[in-house]
C-alpha positions as CSV (number, residue, x, y, z in Angstrom):
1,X,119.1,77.5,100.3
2,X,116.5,74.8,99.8
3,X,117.1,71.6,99.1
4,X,114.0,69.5,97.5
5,X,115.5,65.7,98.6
6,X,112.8,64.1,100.4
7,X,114.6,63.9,103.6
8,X,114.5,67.9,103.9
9,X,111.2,68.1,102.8
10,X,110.3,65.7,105.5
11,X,112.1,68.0,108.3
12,X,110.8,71.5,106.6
13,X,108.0,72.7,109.0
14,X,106.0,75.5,108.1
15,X,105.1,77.8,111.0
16,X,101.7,79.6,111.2
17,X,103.6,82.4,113.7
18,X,100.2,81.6,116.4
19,X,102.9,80.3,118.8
20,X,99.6,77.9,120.3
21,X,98.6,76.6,117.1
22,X,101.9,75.8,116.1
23,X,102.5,73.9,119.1
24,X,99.7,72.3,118.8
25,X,100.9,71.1,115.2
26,X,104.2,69.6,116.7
27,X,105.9,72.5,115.8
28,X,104.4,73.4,112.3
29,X,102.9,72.1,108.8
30,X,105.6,69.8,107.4
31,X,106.5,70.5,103.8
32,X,104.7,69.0,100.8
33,X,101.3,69.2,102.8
34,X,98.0,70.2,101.5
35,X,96.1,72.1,104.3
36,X,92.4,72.1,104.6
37,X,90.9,75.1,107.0
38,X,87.3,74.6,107.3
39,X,85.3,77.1,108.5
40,X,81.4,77.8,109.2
41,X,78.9,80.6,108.4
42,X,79.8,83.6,110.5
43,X,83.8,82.2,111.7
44,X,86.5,84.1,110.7
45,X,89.2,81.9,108.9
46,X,90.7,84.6,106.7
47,X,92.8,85.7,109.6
48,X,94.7,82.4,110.2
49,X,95.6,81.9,106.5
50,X,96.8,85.4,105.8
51,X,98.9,85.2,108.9
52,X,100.2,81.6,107.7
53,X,101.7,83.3,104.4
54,X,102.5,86.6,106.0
55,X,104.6,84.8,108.4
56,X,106.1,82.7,105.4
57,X,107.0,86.2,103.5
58,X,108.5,87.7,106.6
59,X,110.7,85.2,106.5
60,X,111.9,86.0,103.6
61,X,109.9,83.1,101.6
62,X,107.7,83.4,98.0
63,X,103.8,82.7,98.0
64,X,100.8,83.5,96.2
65,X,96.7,84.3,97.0
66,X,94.9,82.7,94.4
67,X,91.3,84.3,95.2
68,X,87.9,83.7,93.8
69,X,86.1,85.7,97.2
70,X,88.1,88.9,97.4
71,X,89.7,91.5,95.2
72,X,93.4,92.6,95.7
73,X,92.7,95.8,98.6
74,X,90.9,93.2,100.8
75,X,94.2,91.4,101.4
76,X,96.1,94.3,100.6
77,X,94.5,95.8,103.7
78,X,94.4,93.0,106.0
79,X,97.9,92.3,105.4
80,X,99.3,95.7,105.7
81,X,97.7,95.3,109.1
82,X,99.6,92.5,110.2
83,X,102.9,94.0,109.0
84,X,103.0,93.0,105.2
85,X,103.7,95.3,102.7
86,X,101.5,92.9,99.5
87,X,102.6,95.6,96.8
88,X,106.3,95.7,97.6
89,X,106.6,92.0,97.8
90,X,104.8,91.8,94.4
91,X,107.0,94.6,92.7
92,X,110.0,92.1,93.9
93,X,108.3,88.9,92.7
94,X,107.9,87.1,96.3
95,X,104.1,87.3,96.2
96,X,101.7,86.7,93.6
97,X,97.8,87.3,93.4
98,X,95.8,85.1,91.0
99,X,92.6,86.9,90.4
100,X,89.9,84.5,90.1
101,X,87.8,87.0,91.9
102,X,87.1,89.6,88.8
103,X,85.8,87.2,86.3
104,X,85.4,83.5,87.4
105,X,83.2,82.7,85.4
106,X,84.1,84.1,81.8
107,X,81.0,85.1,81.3
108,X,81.2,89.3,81.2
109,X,83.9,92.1,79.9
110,X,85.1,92.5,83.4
111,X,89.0,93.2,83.2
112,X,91.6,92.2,85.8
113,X,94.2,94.8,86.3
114,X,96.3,91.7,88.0
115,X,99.2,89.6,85.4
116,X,97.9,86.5,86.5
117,X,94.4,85.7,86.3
118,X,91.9,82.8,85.9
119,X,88.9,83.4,84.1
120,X,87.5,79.7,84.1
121,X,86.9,77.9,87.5
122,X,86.0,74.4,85.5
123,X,88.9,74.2,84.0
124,X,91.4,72.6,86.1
125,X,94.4,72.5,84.2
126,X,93.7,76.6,83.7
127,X,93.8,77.3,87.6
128,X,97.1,74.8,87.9
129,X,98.6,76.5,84.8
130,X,97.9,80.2,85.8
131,X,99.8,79.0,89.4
132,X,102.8,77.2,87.7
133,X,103.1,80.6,85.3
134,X,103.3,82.7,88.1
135,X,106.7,81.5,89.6
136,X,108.3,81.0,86.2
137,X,111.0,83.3,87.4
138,X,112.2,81.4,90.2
139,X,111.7,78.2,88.8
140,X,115.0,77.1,88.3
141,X,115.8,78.5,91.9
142,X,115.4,76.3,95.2
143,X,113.2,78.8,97.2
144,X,110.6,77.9,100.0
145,X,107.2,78.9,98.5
146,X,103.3,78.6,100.2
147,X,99.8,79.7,98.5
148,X,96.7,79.8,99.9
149,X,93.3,79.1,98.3
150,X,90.4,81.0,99.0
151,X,88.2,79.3,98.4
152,X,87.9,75.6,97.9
153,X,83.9,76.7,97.7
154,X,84.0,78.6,95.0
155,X,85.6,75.9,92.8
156,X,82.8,73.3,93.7
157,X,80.0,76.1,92.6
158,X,81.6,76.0,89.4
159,X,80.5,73.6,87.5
160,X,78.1,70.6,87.7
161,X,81.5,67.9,87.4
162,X,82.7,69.9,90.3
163,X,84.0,67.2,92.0
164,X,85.8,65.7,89.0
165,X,87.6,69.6,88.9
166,X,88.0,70.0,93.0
167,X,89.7,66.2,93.0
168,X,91.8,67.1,89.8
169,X,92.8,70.4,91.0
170,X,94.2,69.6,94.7
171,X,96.1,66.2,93.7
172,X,98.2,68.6,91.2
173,X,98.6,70.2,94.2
174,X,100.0,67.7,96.3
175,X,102.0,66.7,93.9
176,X,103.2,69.9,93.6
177,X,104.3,70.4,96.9
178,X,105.4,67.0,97.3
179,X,108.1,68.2,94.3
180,X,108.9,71.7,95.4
181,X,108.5,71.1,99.0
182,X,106.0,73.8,99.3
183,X,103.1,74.0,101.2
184,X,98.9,75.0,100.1
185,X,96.4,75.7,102.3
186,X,93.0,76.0,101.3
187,X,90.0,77.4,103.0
188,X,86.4,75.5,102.7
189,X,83.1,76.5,103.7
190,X,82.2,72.9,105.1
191,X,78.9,73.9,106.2
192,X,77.9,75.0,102.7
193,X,78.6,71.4,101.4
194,X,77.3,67.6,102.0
195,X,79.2,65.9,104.6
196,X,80.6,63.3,102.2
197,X,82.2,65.4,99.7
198,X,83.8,67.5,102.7
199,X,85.2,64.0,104.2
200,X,86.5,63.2,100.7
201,X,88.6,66.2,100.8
202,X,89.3,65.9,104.4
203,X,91.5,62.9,102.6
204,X,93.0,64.9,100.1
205,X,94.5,67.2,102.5
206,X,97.5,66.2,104.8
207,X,96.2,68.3,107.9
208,X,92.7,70.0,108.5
209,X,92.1,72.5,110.5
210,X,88.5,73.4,111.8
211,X,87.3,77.6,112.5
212,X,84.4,77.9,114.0
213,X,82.3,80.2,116.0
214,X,81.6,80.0,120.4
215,X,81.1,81.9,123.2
216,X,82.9,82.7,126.3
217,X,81.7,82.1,129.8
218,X,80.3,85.7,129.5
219,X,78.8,84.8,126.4
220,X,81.2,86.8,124.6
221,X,81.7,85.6,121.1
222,X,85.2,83.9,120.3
223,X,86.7,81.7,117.8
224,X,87.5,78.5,118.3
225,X,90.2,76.3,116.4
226,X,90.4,72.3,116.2
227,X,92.7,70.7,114.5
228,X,91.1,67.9,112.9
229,X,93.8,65.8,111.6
230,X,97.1,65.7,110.6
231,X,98.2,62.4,108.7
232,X,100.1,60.0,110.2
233,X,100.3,62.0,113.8
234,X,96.7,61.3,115.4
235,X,98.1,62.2,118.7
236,X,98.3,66.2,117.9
237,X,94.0,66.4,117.5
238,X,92.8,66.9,120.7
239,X,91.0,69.8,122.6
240,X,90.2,73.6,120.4
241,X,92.0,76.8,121.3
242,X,89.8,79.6,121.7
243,X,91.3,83.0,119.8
244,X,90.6,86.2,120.1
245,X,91.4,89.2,116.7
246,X,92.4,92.5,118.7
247,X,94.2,94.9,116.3
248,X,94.6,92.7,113.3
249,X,95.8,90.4,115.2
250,X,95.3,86.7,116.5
251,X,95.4,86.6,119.7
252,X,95.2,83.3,122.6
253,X,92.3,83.8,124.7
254,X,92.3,82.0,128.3
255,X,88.6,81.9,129.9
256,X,90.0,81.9,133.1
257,X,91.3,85.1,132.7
258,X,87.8,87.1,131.8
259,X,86.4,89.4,134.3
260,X,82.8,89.1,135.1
């Protein structure tokens, strides 16, 4: 089982399963991180966090989607097709979807069918809360946990103090996994926001991760990842990967191998 003392939290890596990427990462994400994936308008970042908790859940791990973007069949479907069955693993308590897709805003009758739910995206302490509520059955238990976050985005729309609630919001985070030695990752539409804010969360966050769209010699589109940053390790930023989605799933792509 799990043991929370800081020396195994230190040594806990969290794999994404993209053996590149994790290589790149020195092996993994270590344990009590905040991650920031930041992608641009037309990149596709959904894939590399779903696989990130799929591969955590495989493994036989707990996690939760806490979604303002999507309803429950878009990652219901996306993860059945990367091997993940999202409604058994609910039914046994492993994964957890926070609905702050149906409602964010409080302001219709809109209904969730989901338990947990968030109906206020300015309210901080509600979104931490709804989290915290969700793993009440383990939490006496030592068991490896990760969420993901999508999105960051939506959380700045919120309100005009957004920064006040986006600040608030991912240091009880941190500390969170910094306790539990869990892990978050959190996807952010950095092109939709002012450079400064995006550096200031850049800071908040242990290890960023950049999606964003290219091409291929033969001007094929492709996506290419960069990582960014990861604290305290400079030397694992470097050069992007270039990946390829081919039947759900991620796939390295080598230019040298294209036929022309």
């Amino acid at each position: 089982m799990f043991s929370t003392n800081s020396d195994s939290v230190e040594k806990k890596l969290f794999t994404f399963g993209i053996p590149t990427l994790d290589e790149i990462l020195g092996g993994g994400v270590p344990a009590g991180s905040n991650v920031l994936i930041e992608d641009e308008i037309g990149a596709e970042a959904d894939p590399f966090v779903l696989q990130f908790l799929a591969e955590g859940l495989r493994s036989g791990e707990y996690g939760y989607i806490f979604s303002t973007e999507h309803p429950y069949s878009y990652y219901n479907e996306v993860m059945n097709g990367i091997g993940v069955n999202p409604e058994m693993l609910e039914a046994t308590g492993r994964l957890k979807f926070i609905d702050a897709f149906s409602n964010p805003f409080g302001y219709t009758d809109v209904k969730t069918t989901h338990e947990n739910a968030v109906h206020n995206l300015s309210q901080p302490r509600e979104i931490n809360e709804t989290i915290r509520r969700s793993f009440l059955h383990v939490q006496n238990q030592k068991v490896l946990k990760r969420g993901i976050v999508v999105s960051l985005s939506s959380i700045i729309y919120a309100s005009d103090e957004s920064k006040k609630i986006l600040f608030s919001f991912l240091q009880n985070r941190l500390a969170a996994n910094k306790i539990e030695g869990s892990v978050t990752v959190f996807i952010l539409h950095h092109d939709a926001h002012d450079p400064l804010l995006v550096r200031a969360i850049e800071h908040n966050c242990d290890v960023t991760i950049r999606v964003s769209k290219s091409k291929t010699k033969a001007d094929r589109p492709i996506t290419e990842v960069r990582v960014i940053n990861v604290k305290g390790k400079p030397e694992l930023t470097g050069d992007p990967i270039l990946f390829e989605f081919i039947s759900g799933k991620i796939i390295p792509y080598y230019e040298n191998e294209e036929t022309f």
